[in-house]
N, CA and C atoms as an extended XYZ file, in Angstrom:
246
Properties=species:S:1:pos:R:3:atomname:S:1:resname:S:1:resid:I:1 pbc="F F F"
N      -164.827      -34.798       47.149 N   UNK     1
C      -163.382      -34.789       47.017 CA  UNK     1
C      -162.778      -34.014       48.188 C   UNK     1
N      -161.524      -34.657       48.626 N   UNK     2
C      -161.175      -33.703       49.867 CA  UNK     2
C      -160.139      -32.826       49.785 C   UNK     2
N      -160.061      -31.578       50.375 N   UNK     3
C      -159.174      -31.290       50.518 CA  UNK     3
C      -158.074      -31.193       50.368 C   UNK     3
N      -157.195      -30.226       50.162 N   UNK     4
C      -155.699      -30.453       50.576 CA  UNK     4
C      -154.976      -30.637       51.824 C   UNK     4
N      -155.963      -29.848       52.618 N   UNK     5
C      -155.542      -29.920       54.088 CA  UNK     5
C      -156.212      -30.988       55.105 C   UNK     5
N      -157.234      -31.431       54.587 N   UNK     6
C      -157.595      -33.093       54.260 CA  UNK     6
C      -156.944      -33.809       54.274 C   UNK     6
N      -156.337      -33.863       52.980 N   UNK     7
C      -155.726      -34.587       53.011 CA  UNK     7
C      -154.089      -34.848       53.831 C   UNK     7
N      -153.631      -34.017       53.799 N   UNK     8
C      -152.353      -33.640       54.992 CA  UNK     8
C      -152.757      -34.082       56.337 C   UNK     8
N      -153.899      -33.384       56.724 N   UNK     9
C      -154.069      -34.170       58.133 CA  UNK     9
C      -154.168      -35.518       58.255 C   UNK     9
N      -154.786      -36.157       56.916 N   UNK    10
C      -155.161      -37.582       56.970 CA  UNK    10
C      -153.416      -38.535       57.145 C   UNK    10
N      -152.952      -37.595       56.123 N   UNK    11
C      -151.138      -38.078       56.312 CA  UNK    11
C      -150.873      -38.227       57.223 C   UNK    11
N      -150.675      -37.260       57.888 N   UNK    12
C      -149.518      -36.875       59.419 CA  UNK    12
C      -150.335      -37.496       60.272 C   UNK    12
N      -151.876      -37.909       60.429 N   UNK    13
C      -152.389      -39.060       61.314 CA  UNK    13
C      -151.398      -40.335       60.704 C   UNK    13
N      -151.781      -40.452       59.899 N   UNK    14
C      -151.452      -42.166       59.231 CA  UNK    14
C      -149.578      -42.134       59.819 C   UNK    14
N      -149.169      -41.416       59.505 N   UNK    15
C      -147.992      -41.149       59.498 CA  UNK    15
C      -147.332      -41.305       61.255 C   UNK    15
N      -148.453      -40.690       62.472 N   UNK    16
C      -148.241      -40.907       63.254 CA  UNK    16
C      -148.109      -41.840       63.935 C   UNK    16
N      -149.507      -42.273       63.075 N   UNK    17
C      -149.420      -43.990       64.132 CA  UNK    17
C      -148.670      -45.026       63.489 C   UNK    17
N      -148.207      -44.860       62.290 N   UNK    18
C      -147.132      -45.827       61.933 CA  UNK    18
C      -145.954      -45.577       62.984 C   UNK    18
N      -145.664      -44.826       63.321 N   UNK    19
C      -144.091      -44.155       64.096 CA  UNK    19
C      -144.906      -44.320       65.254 C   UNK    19
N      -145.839      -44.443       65.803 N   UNK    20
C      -146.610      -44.429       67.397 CA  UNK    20
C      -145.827      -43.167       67.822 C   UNK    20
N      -145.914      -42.281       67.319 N   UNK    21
C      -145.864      -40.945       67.765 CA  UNK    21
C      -146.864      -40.058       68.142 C   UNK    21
N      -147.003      -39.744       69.663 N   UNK    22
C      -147.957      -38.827       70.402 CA  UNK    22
C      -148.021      -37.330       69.751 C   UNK    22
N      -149.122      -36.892       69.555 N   UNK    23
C      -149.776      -35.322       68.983 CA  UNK    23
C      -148.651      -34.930       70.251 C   UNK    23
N      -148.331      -33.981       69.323 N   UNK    24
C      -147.402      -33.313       70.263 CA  UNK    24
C      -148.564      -31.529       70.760 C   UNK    24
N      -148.250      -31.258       72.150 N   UNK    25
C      -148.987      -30.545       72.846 CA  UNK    25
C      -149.207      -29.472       72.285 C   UNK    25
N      -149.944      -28.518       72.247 N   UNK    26
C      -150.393      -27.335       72.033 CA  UNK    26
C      -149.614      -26.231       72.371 C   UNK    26
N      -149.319      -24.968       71.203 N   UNK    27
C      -148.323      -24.519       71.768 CA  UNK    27
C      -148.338      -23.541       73.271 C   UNK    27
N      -147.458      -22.831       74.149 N   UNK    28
C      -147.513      -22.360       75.575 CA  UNK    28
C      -149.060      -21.330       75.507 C   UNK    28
N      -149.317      -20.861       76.001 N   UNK    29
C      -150.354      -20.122       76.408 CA  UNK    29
C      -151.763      -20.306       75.342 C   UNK    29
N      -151.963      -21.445       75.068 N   UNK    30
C      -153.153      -21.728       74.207 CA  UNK    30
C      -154.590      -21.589       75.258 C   UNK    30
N      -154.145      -22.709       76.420 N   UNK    31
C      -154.548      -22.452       77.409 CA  UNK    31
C      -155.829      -21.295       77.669 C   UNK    31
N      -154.584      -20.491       78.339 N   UNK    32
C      -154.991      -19.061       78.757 CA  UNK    32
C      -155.651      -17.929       77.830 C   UNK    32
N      -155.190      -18.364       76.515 N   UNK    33
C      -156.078      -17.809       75.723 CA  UNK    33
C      -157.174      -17.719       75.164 C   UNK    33
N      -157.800      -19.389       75.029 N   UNK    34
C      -158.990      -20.186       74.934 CA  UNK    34
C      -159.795      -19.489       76.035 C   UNK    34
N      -159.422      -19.229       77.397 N   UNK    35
C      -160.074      -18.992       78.765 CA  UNK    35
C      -160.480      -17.395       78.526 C   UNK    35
N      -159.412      -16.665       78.150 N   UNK    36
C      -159.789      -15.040       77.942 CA  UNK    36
C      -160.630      -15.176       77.250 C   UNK    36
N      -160.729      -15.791       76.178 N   UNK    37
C      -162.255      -15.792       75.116 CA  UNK    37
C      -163.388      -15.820       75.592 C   UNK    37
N      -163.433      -17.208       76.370 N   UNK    38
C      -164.683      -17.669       76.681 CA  UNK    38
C      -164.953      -16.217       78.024 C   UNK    38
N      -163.915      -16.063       78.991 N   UNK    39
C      -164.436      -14.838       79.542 CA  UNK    39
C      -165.006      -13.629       79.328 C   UNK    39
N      -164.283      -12.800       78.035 N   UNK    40
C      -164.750      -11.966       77.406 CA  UNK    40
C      -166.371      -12.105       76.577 C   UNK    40
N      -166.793      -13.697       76.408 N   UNK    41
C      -167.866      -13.651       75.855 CA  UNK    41
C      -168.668      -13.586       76.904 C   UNK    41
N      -168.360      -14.455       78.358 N   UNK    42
C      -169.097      -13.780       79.173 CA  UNK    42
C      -169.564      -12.989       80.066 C   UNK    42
N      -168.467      -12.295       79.692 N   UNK    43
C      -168.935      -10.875       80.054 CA  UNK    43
C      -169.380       -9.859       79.070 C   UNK    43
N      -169.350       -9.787       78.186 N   UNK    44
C      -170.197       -9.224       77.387 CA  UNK    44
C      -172.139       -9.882       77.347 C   UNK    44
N      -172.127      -10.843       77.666 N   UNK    45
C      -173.313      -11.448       77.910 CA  UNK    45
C      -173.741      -10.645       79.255 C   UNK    45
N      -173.587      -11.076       80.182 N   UNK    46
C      -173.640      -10.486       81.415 CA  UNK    46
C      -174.058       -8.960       81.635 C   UNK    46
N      -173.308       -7.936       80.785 N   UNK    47
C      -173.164       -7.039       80.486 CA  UNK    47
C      -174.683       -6.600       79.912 C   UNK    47
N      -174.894       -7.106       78.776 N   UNK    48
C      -176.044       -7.298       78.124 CA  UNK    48
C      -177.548       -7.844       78.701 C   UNK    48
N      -177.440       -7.914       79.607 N   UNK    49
C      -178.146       -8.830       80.092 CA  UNK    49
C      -178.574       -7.447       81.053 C   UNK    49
N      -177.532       -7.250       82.268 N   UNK    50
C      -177.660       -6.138       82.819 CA  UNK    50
C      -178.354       -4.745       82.514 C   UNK    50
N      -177.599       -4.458       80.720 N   UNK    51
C      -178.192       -3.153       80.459 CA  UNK    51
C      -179.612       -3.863       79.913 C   UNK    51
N      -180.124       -4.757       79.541 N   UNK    52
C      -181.341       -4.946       79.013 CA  UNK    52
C      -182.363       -5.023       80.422 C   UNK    52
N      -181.995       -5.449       81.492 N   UNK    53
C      -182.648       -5.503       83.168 CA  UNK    53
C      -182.638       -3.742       83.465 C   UNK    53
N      -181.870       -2.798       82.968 N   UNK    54
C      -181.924       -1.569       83.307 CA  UNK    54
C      -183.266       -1.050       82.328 C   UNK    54
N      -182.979       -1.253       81.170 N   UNK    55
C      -183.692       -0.647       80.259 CA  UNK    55
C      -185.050       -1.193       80.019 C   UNK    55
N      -185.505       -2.139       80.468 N   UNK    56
C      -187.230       -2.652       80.672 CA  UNK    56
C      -187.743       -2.598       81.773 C   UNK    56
N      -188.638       -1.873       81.475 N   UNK    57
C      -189.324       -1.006       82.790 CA  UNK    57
C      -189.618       -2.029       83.581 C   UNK    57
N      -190.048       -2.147       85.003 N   UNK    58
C      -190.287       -3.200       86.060 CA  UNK    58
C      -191.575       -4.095       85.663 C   UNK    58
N      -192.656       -3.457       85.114 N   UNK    59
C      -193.778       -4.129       84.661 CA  UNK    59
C      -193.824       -4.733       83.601 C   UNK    59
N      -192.414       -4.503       82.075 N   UNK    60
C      -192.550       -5.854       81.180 CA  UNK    60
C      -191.690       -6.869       81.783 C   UNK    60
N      -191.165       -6.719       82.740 N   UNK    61
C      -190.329       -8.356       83.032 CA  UNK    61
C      -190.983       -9.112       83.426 C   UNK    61
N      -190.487      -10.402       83.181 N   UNK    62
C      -191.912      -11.522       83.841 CA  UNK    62
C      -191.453      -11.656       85.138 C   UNK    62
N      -192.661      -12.416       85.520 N   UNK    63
C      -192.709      -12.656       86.901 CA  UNK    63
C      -191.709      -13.770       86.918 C   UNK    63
N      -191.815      -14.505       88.201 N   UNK    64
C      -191.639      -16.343       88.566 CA  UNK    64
C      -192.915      -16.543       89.591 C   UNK    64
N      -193.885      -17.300       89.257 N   UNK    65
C      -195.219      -17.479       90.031 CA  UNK    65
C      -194.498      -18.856       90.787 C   UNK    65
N      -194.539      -18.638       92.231 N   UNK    66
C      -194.105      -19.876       93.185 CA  UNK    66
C      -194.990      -19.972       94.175 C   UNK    66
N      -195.986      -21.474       93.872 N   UNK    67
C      -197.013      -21.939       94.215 CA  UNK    67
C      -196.792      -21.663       95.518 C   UNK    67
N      -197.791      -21.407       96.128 N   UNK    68
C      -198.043      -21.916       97.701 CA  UNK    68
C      -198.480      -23.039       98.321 C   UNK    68
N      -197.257      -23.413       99.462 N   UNK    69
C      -197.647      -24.166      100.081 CA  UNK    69
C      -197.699      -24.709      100.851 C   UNK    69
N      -198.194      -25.459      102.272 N   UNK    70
C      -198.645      -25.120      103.478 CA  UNK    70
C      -197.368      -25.828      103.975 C   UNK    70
N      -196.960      -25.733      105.236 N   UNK    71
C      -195.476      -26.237      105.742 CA  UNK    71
C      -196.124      -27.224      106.579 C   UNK    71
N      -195.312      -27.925      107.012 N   UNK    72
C      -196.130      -28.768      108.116 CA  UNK    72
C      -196.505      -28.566      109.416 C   UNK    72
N      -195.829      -27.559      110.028 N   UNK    73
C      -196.281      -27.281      111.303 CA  UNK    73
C      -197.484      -26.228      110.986 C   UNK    73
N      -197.585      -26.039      109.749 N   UNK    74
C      -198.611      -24.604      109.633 CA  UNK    74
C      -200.189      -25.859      109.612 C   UNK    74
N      -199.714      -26.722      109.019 N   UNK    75
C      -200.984      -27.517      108.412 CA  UNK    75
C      -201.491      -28.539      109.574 C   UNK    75
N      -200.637      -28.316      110.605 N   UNK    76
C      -201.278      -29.544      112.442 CA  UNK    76
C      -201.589      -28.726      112.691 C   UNK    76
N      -202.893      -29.494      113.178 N   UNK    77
C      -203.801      -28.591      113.978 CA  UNK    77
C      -203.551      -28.595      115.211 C   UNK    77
N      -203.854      -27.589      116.326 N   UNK    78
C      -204.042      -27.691      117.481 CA  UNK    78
C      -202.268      -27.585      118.138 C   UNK    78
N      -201.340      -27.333      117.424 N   UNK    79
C      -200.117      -26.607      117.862 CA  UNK    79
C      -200.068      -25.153      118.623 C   UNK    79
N      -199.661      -25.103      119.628 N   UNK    80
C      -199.451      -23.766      120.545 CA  UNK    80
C      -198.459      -22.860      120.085 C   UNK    80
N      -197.618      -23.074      119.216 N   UNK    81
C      -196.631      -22.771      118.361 CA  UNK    81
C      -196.572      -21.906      117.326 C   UNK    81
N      -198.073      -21.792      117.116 N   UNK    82
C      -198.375      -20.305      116.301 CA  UNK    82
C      -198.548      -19.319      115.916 C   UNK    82
């Protein structure tokens, strides 16, 4: 069973497109406020991230193991270039 507010939205849709009336826009600074959010979350991430890189000693962080591998002028032979 739905809603009350279900059901209202289901209205004022139905209601719209009978009248072909456009959702009217969002009110002024929704915008900018949506944006402070998402900033504030990431910076608190960031943040977190930072003090957790301070606070684990250098030897539990993992590595990144990046294979080796030979370049091409390293791998011709007989280049004077070396």
């Amino acid at each position: 069973m739905a809603t009350w507010s279900r059901v209202c939205t289901e209205v004022r849709a139905i209601t719209r497109w009978a009248l072909r009336r456009p959702e009217p826009p969002p009110p002024p600074g929704t915008g900018q406020r949506i944006q402070a959010a998402e900033q504030a979350v990431a910076r608190r991430r960031l943040l977190a991230d930072a003090q957790a890189a301070r606070t684990t000693p250098q030897h539990c962080q993992p590595t990144e193991i990046v294979p080796t591998v030979a370049l091409d002028h390293e791998a011709t032979p007989g280049r004077a270039d070396r």
